[in-house]
VEXDREN-2710 file (C-alpha; in Angstrom, 1 decimal):
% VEXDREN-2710
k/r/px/py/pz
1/UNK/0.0/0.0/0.0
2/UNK/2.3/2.5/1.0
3/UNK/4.7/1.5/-2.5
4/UNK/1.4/2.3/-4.3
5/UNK/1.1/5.8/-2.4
6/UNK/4.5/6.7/-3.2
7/UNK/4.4/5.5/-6.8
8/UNK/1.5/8.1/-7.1
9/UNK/3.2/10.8/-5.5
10/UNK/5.7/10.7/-7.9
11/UNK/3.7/10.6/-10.3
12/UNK/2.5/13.5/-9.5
13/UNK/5.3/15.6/-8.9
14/UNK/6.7/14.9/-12.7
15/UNK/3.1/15.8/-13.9
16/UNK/3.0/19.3/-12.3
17/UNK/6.1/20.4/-14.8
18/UNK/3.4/19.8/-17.3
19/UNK/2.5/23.5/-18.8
20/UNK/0.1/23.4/-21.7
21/UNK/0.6/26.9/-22.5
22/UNK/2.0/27.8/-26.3
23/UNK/5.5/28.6/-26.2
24/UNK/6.1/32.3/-25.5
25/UNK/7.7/34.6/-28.5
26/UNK/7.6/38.3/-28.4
27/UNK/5.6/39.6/-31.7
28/UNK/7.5/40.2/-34.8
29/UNK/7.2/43.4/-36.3
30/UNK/8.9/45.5/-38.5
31/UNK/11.8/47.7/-37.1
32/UNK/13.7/50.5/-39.4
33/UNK/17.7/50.3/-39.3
34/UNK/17.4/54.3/-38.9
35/UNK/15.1/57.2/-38.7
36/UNK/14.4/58.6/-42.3
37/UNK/13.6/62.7/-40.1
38/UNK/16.9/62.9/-38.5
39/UNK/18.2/65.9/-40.7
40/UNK/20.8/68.5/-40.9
41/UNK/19.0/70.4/-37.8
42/UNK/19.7/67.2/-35.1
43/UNK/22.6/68.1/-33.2
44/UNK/24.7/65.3/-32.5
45/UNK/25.1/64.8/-28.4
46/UNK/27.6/62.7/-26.6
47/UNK/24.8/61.1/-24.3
48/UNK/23.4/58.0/-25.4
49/UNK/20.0/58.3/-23.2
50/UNK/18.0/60.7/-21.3
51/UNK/18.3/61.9/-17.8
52/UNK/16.0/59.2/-15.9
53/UNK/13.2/59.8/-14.6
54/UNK/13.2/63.8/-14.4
55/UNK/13.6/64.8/-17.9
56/UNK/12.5/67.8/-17.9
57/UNK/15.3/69.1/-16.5
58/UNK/17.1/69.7/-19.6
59/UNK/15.0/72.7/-19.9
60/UNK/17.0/74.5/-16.7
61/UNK/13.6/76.1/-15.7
62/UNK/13.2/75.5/-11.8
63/UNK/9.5/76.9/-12.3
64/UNK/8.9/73.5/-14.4
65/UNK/10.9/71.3/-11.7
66/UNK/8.6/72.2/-9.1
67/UNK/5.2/72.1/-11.2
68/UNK/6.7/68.7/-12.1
69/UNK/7.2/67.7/-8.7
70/UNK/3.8/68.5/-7.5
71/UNK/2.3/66.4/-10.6
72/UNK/4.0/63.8/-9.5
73/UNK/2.3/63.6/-5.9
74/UNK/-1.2/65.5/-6.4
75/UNK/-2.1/64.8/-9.5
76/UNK/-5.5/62.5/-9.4
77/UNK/-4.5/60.8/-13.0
78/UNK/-2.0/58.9/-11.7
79/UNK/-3.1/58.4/-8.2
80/UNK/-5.5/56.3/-9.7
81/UNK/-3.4/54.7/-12.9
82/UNK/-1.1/53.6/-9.2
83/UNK/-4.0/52.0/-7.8
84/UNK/-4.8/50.2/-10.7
85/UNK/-1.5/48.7/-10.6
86/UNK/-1.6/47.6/-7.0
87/UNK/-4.8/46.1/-7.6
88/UNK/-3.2/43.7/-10.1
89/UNK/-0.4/43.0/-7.3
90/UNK/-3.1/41.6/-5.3
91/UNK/-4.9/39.9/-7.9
92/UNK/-1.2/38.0/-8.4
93/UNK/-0.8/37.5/-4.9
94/UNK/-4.3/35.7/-4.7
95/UNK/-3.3/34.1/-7.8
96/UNK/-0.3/32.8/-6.6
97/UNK/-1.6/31.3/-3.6
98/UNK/-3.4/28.3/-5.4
99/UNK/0.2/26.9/-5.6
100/UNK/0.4/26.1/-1.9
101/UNK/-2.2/23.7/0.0
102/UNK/-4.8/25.2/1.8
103/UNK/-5.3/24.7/5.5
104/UNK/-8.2/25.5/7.9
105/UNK/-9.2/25.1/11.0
106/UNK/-12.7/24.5/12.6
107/UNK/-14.8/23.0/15.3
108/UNK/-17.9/23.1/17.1
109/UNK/-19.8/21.9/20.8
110/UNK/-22.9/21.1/19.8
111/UNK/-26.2/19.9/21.8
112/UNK/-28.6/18.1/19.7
113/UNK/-32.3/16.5/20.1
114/UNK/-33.7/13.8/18.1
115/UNK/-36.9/12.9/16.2
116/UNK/-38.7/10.3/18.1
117/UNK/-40.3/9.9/14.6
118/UNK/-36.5/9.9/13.0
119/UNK/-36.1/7.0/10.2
120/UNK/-35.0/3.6/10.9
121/UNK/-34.1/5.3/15.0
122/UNK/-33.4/2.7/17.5
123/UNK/-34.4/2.6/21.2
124/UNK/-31.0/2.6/22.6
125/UNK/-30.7/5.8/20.7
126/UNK/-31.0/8.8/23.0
127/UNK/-33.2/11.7/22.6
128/UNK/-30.1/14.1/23.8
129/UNK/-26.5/14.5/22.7
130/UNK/-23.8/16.1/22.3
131/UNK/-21.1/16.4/19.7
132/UNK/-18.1/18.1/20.1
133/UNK/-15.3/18.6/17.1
134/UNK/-12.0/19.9/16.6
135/UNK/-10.5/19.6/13.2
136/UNK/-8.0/20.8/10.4
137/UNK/-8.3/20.2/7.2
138/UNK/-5.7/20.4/4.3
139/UNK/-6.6/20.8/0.3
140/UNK/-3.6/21.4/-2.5
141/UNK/-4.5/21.1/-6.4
142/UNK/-1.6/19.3/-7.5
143/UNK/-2.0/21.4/-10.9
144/UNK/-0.5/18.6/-12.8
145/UNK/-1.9/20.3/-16.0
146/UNK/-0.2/24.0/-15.6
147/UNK/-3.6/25.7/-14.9
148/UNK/-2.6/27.5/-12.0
149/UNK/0.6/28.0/-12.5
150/UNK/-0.3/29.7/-16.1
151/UNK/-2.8/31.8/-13.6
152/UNK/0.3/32.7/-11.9
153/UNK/1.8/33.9/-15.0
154/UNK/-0.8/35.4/-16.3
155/UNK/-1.6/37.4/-13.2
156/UNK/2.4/38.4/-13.7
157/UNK/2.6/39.4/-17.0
158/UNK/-1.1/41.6/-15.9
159/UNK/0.9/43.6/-12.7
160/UNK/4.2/44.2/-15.2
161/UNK/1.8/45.8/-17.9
162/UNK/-0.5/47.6/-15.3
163/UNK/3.0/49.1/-13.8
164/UNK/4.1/50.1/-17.6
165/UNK/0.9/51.9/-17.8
166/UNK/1.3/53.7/-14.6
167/UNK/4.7/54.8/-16.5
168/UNK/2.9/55.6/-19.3
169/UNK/0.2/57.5/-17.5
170/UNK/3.1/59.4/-15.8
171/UNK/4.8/60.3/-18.7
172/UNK/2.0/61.3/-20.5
173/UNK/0.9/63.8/-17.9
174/UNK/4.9/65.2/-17.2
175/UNK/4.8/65.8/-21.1
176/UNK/1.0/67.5/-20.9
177/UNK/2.4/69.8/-18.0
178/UNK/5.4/70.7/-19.9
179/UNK/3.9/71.8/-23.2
180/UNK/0.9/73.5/-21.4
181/UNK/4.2/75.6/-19.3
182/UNK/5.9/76.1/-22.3
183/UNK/2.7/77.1/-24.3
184/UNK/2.3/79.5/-21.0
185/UNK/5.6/81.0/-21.4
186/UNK/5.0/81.8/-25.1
187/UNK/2.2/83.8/-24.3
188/UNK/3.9/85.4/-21.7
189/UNK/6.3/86.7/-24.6
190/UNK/3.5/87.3/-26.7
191/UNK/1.9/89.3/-24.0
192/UNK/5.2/91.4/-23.7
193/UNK/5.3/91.7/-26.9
194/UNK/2.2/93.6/-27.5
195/UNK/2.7/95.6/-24.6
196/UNK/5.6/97.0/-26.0
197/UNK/4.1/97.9/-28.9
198/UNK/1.3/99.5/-27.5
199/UNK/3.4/101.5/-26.3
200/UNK/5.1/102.0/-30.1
201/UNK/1.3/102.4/-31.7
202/UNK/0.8/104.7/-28.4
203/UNK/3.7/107.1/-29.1
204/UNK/2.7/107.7/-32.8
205/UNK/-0.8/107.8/-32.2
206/UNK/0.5/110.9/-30.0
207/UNK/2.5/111.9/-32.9
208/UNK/-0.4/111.7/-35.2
209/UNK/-2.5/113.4/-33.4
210/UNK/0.0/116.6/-32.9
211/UNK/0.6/116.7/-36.5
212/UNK/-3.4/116.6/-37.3
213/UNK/-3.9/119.3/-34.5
214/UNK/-1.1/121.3/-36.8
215/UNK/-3.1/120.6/-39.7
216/UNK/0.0/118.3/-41.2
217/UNK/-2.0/115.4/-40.7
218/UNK/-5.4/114.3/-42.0
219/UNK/-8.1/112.6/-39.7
220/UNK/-7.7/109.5/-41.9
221/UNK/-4.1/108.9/-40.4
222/UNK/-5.2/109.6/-36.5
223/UNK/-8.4/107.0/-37.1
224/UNK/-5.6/104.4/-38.3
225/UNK/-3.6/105.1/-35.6
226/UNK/-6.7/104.8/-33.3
227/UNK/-7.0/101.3/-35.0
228/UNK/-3.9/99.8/-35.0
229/UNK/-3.8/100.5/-31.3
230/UNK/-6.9/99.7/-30.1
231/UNK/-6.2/96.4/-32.6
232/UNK/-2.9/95.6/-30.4
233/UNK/-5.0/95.8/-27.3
234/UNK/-7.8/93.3/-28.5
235/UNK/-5.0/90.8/-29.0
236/UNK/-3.5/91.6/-25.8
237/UNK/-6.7/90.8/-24.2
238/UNK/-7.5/87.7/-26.0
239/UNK/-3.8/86.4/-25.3
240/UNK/-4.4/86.8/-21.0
241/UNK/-8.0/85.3/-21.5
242/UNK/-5.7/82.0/-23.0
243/UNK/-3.0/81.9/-20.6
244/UNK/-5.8/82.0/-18.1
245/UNK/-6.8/79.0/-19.3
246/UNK/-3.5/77.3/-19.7
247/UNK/-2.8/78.4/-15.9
248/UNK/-5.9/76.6/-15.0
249/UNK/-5.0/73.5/-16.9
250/UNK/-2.0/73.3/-15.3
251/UNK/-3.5/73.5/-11.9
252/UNK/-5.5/70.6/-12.4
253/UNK/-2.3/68.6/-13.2
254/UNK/-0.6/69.6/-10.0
255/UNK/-3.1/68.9/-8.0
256/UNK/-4.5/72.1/-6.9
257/UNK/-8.1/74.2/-7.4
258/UNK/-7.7/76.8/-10.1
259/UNK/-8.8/79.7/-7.8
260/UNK/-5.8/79.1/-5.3
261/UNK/-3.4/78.4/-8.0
262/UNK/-1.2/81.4/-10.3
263/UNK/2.4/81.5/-11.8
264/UNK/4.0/84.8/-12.4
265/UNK/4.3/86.0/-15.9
266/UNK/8.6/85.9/-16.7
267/UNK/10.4/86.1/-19.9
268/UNK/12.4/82.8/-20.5
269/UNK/15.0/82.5/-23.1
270/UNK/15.0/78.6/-23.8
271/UNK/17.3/76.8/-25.1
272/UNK/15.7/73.9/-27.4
273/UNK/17.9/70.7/-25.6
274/UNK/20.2/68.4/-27.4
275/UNK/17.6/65.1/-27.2
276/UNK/20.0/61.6/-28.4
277/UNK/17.8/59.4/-30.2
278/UNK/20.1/56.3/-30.5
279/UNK/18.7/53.6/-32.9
280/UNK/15.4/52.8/-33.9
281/UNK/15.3/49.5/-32.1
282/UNK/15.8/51.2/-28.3
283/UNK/12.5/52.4/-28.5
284/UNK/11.0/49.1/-27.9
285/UNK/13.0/49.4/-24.8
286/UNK/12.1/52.9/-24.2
287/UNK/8.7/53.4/-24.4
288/UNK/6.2/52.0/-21.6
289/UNK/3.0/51.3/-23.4
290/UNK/5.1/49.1/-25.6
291/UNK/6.2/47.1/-22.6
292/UNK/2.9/47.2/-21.6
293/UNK/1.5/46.3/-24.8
294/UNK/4.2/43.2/-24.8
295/UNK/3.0/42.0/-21.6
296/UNK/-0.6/41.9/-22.4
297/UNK/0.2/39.9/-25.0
298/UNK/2.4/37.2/-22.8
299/UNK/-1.1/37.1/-20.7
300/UNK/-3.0/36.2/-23.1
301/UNK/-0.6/33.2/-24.1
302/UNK/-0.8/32.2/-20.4
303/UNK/-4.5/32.6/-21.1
304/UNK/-4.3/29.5/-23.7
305/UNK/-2.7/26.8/-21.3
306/UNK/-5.4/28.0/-18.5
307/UNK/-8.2/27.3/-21.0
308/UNK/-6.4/23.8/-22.3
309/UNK/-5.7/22.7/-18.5
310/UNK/-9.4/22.6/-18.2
311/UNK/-9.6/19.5/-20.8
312/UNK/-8.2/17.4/-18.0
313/UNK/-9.1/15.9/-14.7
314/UNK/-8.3/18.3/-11.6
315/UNK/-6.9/16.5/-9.2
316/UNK/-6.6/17.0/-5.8
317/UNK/-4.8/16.2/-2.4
318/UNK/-7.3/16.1/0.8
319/UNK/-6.6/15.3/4.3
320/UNK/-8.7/15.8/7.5
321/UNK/-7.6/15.3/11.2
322/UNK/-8.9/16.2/14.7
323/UNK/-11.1/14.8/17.5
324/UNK/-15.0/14.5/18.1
325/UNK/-17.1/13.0/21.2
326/UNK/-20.1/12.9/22.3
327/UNK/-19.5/15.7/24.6
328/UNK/-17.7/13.8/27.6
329/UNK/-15.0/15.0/29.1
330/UNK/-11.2/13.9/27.6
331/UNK/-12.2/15.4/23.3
332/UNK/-8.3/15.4/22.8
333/UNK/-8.0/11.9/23.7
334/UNK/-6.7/8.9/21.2
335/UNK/-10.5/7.1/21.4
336/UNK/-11.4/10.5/20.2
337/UNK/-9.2/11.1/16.8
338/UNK/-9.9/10.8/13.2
339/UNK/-8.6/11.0/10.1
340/UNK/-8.8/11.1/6.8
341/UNK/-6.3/11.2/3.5
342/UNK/-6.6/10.5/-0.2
343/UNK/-6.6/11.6/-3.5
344/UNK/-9.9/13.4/-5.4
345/UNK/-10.3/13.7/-9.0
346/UNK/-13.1/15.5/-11.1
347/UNK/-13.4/15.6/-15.2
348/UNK/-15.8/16.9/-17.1
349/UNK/-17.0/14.5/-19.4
350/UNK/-20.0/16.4/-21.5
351/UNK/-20.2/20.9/-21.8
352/UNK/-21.8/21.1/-24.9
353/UNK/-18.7/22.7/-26.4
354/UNK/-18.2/25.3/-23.6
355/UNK/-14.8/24.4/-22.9
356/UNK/-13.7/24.6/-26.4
357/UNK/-15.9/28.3/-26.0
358/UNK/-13.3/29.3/-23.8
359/UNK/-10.4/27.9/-25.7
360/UNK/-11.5/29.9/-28.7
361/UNK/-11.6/32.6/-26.4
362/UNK/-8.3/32.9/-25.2
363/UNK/-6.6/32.3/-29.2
364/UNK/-9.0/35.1/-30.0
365/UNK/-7.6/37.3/-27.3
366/UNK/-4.0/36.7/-27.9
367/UNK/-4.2/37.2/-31.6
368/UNK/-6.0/40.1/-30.6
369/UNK/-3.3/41.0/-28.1
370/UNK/-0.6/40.3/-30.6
371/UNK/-2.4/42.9/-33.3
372/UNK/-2.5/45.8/-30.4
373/UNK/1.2/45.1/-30.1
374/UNK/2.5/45.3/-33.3
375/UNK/0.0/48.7/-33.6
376/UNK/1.4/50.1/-30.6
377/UNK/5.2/49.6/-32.2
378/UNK/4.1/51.0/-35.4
379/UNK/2.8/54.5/-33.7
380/UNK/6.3/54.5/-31.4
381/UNK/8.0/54.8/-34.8
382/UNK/5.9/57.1/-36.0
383/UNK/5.8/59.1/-32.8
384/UNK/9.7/59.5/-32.8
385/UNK/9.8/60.1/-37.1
386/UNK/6.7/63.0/-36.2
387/UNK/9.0/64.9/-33.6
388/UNK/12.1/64.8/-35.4
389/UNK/10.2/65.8/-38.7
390/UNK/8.7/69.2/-36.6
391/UNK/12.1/70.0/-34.9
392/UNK/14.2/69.9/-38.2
393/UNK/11.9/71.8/-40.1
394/UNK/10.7/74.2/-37.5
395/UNK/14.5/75.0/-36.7
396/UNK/14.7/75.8/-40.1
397/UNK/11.8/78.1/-40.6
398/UNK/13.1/79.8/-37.0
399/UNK/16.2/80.3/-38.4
400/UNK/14.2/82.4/-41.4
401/UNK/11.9/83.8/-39.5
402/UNK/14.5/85.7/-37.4
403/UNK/15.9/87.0/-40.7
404/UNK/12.4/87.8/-41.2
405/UNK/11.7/89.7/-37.7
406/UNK/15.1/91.6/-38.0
407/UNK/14.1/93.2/-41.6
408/UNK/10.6/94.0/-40.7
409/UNK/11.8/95.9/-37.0
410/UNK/14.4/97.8/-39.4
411/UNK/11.8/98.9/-41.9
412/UNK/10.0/99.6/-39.0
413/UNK/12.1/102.2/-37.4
414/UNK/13.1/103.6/-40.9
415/UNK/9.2/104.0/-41.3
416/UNK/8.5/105.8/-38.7
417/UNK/11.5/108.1/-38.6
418/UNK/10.6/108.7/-42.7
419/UNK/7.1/109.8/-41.3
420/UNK/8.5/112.5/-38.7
421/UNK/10.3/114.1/-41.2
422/UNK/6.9/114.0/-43.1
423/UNK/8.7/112.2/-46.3
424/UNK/6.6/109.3/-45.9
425/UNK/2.5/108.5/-45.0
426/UNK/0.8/107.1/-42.2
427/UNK/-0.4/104.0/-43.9
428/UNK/3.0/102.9/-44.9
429/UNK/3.8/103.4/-41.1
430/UNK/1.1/101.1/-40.3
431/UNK/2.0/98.4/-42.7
432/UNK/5.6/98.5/-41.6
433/UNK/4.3/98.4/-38.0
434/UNK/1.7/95.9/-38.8
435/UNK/4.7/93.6/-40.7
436/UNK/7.2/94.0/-37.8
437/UNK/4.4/92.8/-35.3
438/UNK/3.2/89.8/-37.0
439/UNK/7.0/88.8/-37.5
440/UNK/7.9/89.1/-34.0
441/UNK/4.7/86.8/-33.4
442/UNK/5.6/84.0/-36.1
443/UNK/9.0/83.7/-34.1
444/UNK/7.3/83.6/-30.7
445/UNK/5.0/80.7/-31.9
446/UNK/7.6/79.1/-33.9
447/UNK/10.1/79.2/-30.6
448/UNK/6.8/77.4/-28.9
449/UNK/6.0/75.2/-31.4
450/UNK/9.7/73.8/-31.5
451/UNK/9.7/73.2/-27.3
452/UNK/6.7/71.4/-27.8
453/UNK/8.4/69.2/-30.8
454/UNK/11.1/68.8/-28.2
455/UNK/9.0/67.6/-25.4
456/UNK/6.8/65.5/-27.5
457/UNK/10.1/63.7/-29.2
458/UNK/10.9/63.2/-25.4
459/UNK/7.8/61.5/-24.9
460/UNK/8.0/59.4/-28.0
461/UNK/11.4/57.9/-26.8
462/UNK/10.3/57.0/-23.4
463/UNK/11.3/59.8/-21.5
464/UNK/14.7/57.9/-19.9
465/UNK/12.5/54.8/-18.8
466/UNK/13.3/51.6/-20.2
467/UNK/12.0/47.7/-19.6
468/UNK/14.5/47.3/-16.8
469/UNK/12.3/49.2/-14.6
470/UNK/9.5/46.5/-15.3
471/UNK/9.9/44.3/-11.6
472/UNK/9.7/40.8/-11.8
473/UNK/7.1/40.7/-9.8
474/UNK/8.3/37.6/-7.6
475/UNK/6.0/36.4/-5.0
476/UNK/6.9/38.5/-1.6
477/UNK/8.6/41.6/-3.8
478/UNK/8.6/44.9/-2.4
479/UNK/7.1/47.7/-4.4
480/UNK/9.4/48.5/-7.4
481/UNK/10.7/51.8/-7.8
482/UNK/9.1/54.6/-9.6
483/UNK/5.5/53.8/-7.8
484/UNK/4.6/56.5/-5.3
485/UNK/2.0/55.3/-3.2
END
């Protein structure tokens, strides 16, 4: 008997390394041996990654720092994108215990009457009793299919993709802030802009005016003066009524209610950062919804041997110990002990096709899975070729544009001077000042638009993370770093 017990249990041991789960292989997809954008305008860099983790910092604003610091412990985004990842920790950890046996513990002291109309009850039978019992009990699925171990896996693969989306969630919200700051700042210098030339438009309104009062002038050149001033000021207005929006904006990312919350207007004079790109293939390293993407897909494979394992008997270990009476004195005596050990088995013989349902399922998922992958890596790509694209080209029309802004503020000044002297018009004042202003805005928004580039190409490459900050996940792990809790 007890060479038939342990030819069983050996048995079983060699059966649990049974996994019918489909051999794991990342998804193939198609990677470019170099970036077609990367143009005459990317400056070469000696670093071959970004900073990690604060990014942003290439920037040198200390304004941005701390906006970026508060995002990362008020903002509401990703205090819940955090919880959703340690939701999935438990749902491993509850996963993971179905590989050890279960063990309980129970008992009652019970007093109990009898029918005297009970079935088949004998005289010697008393009316009254009592029935005492102290037991534990021990369950374990020997798993000898893989099911729960592919549960385990599965449940893995779930918390590493729910922590890459946290990354992602992070990253996407440090980029928002940044471009919503910088987009800030450019109205700032926008603003400034137009207050110094109200100023201008002010002056030679004042000049205007004199020169009408002397009868040099005609009323049609004061009304365009009145015009182009009162014009300057419309914009002016419509600029603060947008950074009021952008400052609220930014509020909700930090954390904080709108009407508590103001940054200073300040002229900044950034410098657009030297961002290495390294080759095409990093990115699948770099960017976290890839990972995450990736690891959905390893789920869904787990998913397969979970839904095969259930084509098999489950079989089970059971024992049951402990001590019962009748209520007497002495319960934890040896009269008083039982005991029970032995092997249970279950298989479902007819589902009407639900089990291969559920197979079907989980092929449909992974394939599905696999698809979202390969999408995801073809907008990363994309994402990187888009920003490099939008810095070469708006470094180039910058560079043009400031050619542009230092002709029109020349003509400008010759304008007006030409006008005092009265060799020249009003209206070709007006134009001149009308050029110069609209030239000086072009380079503000171009000096905008090319930060924003920056951050988004930032974004697109991962921001400094890479799949090394993905934790194992091992049963018992601490929380991995880069999770605020």
């Amino acid at each position: 008997m007890r060479i038939e017990w342990l030819a069983v249990a050996c048995s079983c041991v060699l059966l649990t390394g049974c996994n019918l789960a489909p051999d794991y292989q990342v998804p193939q997809t198609p990677i470019p041996a170099a970036y077609k954008e990367i143009g005459n305008w990317t400056t070469a860099t000696p670093r071959d990654a970004l900073p990690r983790g604060n990014w942003w910092t290439l920037y040198g604003d200390k304004n941005l720092d701390g906006l970026e610091a508060q995002l990362e412990t008020n903002n509401p985004s990703l205090a819940e994108a955090v919880a959703r990842y340690q939701a999935a920790r438990g749902y491993l950890e509850e996963a993971q215990s179905g590989l050890f046996p279960t063990l309980t513990a129970g008992g009652h002291a019970d007093t109990d009457k009898q029918s005297d109309n009970r079935p088949l009850r004998s005289a010697s039978q008393p009316t009254y009793y009592g029935d005492d019992l102290a037991g534990i009990g021990l369950d374990w699925d020997l798993d000898l299919w893989g099911r729960l171990r592919n549960e385990v896996a599965a449940g893995k693969y779930e918390a590493q993709g729910a922590f890459a989306v946290t990354q992602a969630v992070r990253l996407s919200l440090q980029a928002q802030l940044a471009n919503d700051f910088f987009a800030l700042r450019g109205l700032d210098a926008q603003a400034k802009l137009l207050d110094d030339s109200i100023r201008i438009y002010d002056r030679a309104l004042a000049l205007t005016q004199d020169r009408h009062d002397k009868g040099i002038a005609s009323g049609l050149d004061v009304g365009r003066a009145e015009t182009q001033s009162d014009n300057a000021k419309a914009q002016l207005a419509d600029i603060r009524a947008r950074r009021a929006l952008l400052e609220h904006a930014i509020a909700s990312l930090v954390g904080k209610p709108a009407s508590d919350f103001s940054i200073a207007p300040v002229m900044v004079d950034y410098t657009i950062p030297n961002i290495p790109t390294a080759v095409p293939s990093l990115v699948l390293q770099r960017r976290p919804d890839v990972a995450a993407a990736e690891r959905q897909v390893a789920a869904t494979n787990a998913g397969i041997g979970i839904a095969r394992a259930a084509f098999y008997p489950d079989i089970s270990l059971s024992a049951l110990a402990g001590f019962q009476n009748t209520g007497n004195d002495g319960l934890f005596t040896a009269p008083n002990a039982f005991w029970a050990l032995g092997p249970s088995a279950a298989l479902t013989l007819f589902d009407a096709g639900r089990n291969e349902g559920r197979l079907a399922v989980a092929k449909a998922a992974n394939n599905a899975a696999a698809a979202a992958y390969r999408r995801t890596v073809l907008h990363a790509f994309q994402d990187v070729e888009d920003g490099l694209s939008q810095l070469n080209h708006l470094a180039e029309a910058a560079d043009a544009q400031a050619a542009s802004v230092k002709a029109a503020t020349h003509t400008q000044d010759l304008a007006l001077a030409l006008y005092r002297n009265g060799a020249l018009g009003f209206l070709d004042v007006v134009v001149a000042q009308t050029t110069a202003l609209q030239a000086q805005q072009v380079a503000i928004s171009l000096q905008t638009r090319r930060l924003e580039a920056s951050v988004n190409l930032i974004r697109a490459l991962g921001g400094g993370w890479t799949v090394k900050d993905v934790p194992e996940m091992a049963q018992g792990e601490g929380k991995p770093a880069g999770i605020h809790m």
